[in-house]
SETI-710657 format. One record per residue (C-alpha): residue number from 0; y, x, z. Coordinates in steps of 0.5 Angstrom, whole numbers, plus 500, padded with zeros to 3 digits. Example, Ala and Ser with C-alpha at 12.3 -4.5 7.8 and 13.67 -1.06 7.14 Angstrom:
REM SETI-710657
<i: 0 v: 491 u: 525 w: 516>
<i: 1 v: 498 u: 527 w: 514>
REM end
This chain:
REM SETI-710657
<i: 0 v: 703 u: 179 w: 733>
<i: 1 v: 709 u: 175 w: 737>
<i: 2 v: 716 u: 179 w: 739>
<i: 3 v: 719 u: 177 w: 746>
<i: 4 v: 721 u: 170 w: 745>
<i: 5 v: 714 u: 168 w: 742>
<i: 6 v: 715 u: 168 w: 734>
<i: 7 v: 711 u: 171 w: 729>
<i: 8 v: 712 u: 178 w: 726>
<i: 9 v: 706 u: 180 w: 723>
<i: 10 v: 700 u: 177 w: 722>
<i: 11 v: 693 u: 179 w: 720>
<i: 12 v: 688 u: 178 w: 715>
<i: 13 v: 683 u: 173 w: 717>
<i: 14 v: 676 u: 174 w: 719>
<i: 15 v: 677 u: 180 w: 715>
<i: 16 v: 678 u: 187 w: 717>
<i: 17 v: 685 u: 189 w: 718>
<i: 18 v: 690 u: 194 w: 720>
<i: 19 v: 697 u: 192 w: 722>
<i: 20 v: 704 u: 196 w: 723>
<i: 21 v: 710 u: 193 w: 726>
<i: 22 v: 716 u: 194 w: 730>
<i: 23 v: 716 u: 193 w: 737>
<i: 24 v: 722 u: 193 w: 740>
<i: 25 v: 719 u: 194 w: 747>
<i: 26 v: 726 u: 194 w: 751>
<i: 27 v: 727 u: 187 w: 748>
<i: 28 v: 720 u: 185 w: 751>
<i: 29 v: 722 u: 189 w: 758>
<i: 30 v: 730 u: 185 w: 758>
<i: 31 v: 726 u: 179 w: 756>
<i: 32 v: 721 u: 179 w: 762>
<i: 33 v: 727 u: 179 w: 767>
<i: 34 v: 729 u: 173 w: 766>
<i: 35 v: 722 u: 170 w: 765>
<i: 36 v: 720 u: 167 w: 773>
<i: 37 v: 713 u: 168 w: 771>
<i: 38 v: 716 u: 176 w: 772>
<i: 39 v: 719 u: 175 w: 779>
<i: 40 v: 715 u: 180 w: 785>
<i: 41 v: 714 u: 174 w: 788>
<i: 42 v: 709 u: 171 w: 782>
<i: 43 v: 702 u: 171 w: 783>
<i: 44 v: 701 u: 171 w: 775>
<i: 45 v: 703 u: 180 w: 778>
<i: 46 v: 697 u: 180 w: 782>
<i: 47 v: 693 u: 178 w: 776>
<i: 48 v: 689 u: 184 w: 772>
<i: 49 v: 692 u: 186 w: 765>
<i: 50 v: 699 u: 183 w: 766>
<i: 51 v: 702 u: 190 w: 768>
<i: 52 v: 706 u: 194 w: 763>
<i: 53 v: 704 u: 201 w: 762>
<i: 54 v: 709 u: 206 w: 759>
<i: 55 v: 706 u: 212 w: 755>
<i: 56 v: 712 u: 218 w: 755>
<i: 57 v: 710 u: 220 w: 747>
<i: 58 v: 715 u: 226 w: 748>
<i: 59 v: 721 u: 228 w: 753>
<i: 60 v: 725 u: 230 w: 747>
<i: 61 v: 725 u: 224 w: 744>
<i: 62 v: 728 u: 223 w: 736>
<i: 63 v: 735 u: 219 w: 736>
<i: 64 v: 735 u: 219 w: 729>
<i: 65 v: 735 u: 212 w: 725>
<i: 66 v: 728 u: 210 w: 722>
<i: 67 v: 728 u: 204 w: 716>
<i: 68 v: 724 u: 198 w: 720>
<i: 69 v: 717 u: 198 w: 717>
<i: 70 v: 716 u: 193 w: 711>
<i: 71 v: 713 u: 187 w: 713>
<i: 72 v: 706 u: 184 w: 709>
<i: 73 v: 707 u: 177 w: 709>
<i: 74 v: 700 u: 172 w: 709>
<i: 75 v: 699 u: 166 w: 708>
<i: 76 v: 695 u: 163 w: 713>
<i: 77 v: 689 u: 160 w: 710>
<i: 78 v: 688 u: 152 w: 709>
<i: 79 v: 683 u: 149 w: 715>
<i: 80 v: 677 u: 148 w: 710>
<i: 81 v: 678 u: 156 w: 706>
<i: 82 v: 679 u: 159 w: 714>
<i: 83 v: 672 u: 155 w: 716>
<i: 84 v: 669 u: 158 w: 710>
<i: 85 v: 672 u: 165 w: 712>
<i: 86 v: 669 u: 165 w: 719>
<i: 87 v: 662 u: 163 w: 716>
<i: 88 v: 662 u: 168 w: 711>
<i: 89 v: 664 u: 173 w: 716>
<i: 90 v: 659 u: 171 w: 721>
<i: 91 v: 653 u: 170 w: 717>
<i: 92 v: 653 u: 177 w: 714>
<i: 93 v: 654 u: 179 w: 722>
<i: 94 v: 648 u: 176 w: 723>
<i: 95 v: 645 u: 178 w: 718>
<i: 96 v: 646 u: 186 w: 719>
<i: 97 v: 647 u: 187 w: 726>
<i: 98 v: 640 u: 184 w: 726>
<i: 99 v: 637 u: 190 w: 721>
<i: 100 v: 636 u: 184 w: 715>
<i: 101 v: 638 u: 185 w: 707>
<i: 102 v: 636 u: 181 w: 703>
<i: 103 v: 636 u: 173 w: 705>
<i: 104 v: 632 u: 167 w: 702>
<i: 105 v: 633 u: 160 w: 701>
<i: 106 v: 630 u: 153 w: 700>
<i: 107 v: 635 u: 150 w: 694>
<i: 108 v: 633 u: 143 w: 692>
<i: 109 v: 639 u: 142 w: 688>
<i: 110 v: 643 u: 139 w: 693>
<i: 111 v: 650 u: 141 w: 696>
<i: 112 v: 649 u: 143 w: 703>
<i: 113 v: 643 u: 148 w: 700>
<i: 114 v: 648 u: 150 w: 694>
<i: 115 v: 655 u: 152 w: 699>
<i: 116 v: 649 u: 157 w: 704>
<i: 117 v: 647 u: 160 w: 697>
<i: 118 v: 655 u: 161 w: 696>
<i: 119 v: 656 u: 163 w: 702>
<i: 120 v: 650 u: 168 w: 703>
<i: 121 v: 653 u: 172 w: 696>
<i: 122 v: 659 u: 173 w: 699>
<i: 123 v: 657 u: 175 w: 704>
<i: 124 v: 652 u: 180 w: 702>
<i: 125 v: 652 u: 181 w: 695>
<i: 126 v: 648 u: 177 w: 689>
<i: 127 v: 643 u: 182 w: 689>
<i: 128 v: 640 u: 180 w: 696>
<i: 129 v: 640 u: 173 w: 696>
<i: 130 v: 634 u: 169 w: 693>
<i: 131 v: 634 u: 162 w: 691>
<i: 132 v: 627 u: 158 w: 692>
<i: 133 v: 626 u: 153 w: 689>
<i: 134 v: 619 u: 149 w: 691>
<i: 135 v: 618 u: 142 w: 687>
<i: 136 v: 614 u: 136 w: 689>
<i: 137 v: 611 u: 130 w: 685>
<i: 138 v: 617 u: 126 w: 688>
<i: 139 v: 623 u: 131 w: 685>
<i: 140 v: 627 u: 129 w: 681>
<i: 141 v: 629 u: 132 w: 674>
<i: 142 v: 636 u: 133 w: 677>
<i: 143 v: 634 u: 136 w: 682>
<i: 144 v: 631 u: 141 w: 678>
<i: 145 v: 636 u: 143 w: 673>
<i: 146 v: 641 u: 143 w: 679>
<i: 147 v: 638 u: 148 w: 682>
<i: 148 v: 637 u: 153 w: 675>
<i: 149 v: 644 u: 152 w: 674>
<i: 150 v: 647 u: 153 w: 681>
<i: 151 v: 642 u: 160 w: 681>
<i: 152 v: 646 u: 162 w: 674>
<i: 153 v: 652 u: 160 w: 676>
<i: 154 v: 651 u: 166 w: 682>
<i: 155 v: 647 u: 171 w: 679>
<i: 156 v: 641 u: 170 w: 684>
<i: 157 v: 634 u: 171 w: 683>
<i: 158 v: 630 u: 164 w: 683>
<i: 159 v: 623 u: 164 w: 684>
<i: 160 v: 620 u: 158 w: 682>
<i: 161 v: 613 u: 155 w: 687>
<i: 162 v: 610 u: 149 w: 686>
<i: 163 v: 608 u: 145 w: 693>
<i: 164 v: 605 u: 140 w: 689>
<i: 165 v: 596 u: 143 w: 691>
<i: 166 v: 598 u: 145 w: 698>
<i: 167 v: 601 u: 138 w: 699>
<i: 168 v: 594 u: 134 w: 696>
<i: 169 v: 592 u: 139 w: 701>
<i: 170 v: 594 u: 136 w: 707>
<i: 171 v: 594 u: 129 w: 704>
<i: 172 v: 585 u: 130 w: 703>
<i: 173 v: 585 u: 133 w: 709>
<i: 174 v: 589 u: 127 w: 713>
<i: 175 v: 586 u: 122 w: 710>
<i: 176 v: 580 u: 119 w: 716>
<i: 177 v: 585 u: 120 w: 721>
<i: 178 v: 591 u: 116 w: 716>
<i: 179 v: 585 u: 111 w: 714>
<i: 180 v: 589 u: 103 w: 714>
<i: 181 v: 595 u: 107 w: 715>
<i: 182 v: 601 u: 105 w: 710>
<i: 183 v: 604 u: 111 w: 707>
<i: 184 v: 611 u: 112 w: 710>
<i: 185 v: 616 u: 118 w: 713>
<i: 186 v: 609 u: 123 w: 716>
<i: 187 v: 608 u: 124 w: 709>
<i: 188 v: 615 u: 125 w: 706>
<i: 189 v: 615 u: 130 w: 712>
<i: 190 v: 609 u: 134 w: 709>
<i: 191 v: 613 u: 136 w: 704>
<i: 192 v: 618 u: 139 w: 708>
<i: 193 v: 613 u: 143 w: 713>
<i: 194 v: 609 u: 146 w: 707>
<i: 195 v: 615 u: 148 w: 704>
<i: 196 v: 619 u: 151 w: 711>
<i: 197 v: 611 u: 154 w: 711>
<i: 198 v: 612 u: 158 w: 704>
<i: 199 v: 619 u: 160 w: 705>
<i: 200 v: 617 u: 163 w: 712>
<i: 201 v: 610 u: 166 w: 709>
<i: 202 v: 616 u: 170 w: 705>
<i: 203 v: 620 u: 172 w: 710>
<i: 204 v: 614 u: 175 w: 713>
<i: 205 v: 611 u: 178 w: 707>
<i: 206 v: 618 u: 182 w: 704>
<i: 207 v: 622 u: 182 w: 711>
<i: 208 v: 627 u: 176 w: 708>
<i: 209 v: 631 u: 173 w: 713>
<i: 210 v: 630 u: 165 w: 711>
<i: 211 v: 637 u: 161 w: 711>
<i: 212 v: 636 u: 154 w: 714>
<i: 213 v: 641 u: 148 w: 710>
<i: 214 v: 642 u: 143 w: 715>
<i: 215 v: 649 u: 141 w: 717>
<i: 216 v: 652 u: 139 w: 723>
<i: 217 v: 651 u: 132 w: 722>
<i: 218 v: 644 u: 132 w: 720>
<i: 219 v: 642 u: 135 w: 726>
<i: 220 v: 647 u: 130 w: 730>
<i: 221 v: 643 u: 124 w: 728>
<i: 222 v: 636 u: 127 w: 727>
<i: 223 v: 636 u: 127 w: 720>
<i: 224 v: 632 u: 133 w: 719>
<i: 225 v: 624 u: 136 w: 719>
<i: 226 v: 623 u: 140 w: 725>
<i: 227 v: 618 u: 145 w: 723>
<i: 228 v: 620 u: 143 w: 716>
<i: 229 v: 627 u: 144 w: 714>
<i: 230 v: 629 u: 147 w: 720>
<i: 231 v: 624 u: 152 w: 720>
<i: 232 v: 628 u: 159 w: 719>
<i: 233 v: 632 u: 165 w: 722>
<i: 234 v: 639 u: 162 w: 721>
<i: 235 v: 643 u: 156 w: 720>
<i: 236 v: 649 u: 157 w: 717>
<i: 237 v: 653 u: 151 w: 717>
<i: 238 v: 650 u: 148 w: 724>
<i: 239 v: 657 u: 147 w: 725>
<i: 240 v: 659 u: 143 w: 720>
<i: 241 v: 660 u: 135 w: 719>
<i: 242 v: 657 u: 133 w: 712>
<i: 243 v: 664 u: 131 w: 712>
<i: 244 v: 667 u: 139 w: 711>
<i: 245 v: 660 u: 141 w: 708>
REM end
């Protein structure tokens, strides 16, 4: 909230609920407009929707006696990465209850952009309705693993642990006539990220978990990703964040 001549008297939380009281002196605001050219009658800003001031009369017998002006809070503005991680924090959880969902599930291979959508999900909606899996291959590495084992206890959520390593030589066996003299490269390595974004959504369907995808704003940008594997899901919660923020 400003005051006539545009400085700050109150501010709100932000992306968070809120209520403020403050003092308005409205006559201020009125003197102030008469010496404001904006203001004049001849201005086109008059004939705009939503620039007419409307005066409320409360009482005909107004109180004369001096009221004590209200105490102001005084809120630090957060920092530029703590707002964005506010405003993710407030819109996931809309997302995700506005759209009748409770509980989410998420991929986590032990790396940073999955491990902030897991922090960013506990707050949102509370430990108890986030689910960490994790879904190791031949080509995971022991890291990897413990990072992820590590970053679940560290939030007090659900790990469940699936292993993608026979639905993938399933789909190596069954590809093999059709990549005949071919060399292995990326079609491969995408296969692991499309069985895994195949387990994640066939818990979805099963328990009515909203899966979070982890890509970030740079990885989209560039191509760095799998589409129908890690982009698989029902909201990105970082999409707009560059690595750099992430």
């Amino acid at each position: 909230m400003i005051d006539e001549r545009g400085y700050l008297i109150a501010r709100g939380k932000q992306f968070e609920e809120d209520f403020i009281v403050a003092d308005l002196d409205i006559e201020a605001v009125f003197r102030a407009r008469l010496h404001d050219p904006r203001w004049r009658k001849e201005s086109p800003l008059l004939g705009k929707t939503g620039w007419h001031q409307t005066k409320t009369i409360v009482s005909q017998t107004p109180d004369h006696n001096q009221k004590p002006p209200i105490k102001l809070r005084h809120i630090t503005a957060l920092e530029p990465a703590a707002e964005v991680y506010q405003a993710l924090v407030l819109g996931t959880r809309d997302y995700i209850h506005k759209n009748g969902f409770k509980k989410v599930v998420i991929g986590l291979s032990g790396g940073i952009d999955s491990a902030i959508v897991a922090t960013i999900a506990v707050d949102a909606l509370g430990k108890d309705n986030v689910i960490g899996i994790s879904m190791p291959s031949r080509y995971s590495s022991t890291g990897s693993v413990t990072d992820t084992q590590k970053l679940t206890q560290n939030l007090g959520i659900k790990l469940k642990t699936i292993s993608i390593e026979k639905p993938f030589q399933a789909y190596l066996e069954t590809l093999t006539e059709s990549f005949t003299g071919a060399k292995p490269d990326s079609a491969e390595e995408n296969l692991q990220a499309r069985v895994r974004g195949n387990l994640l959504m066939a818990l979805s369907n099963k328990f009515g978990w909203l899966v979070l995808t982890t890509g970030n704003k740079s990885e989209m940008a560039t191509g760095y990703t799998t589409l129908y594997g890690d982009m698989a899901g029902g909201f990105a919660v970082i999409k707009d964040v560059p690595k750099t923020l992430v």
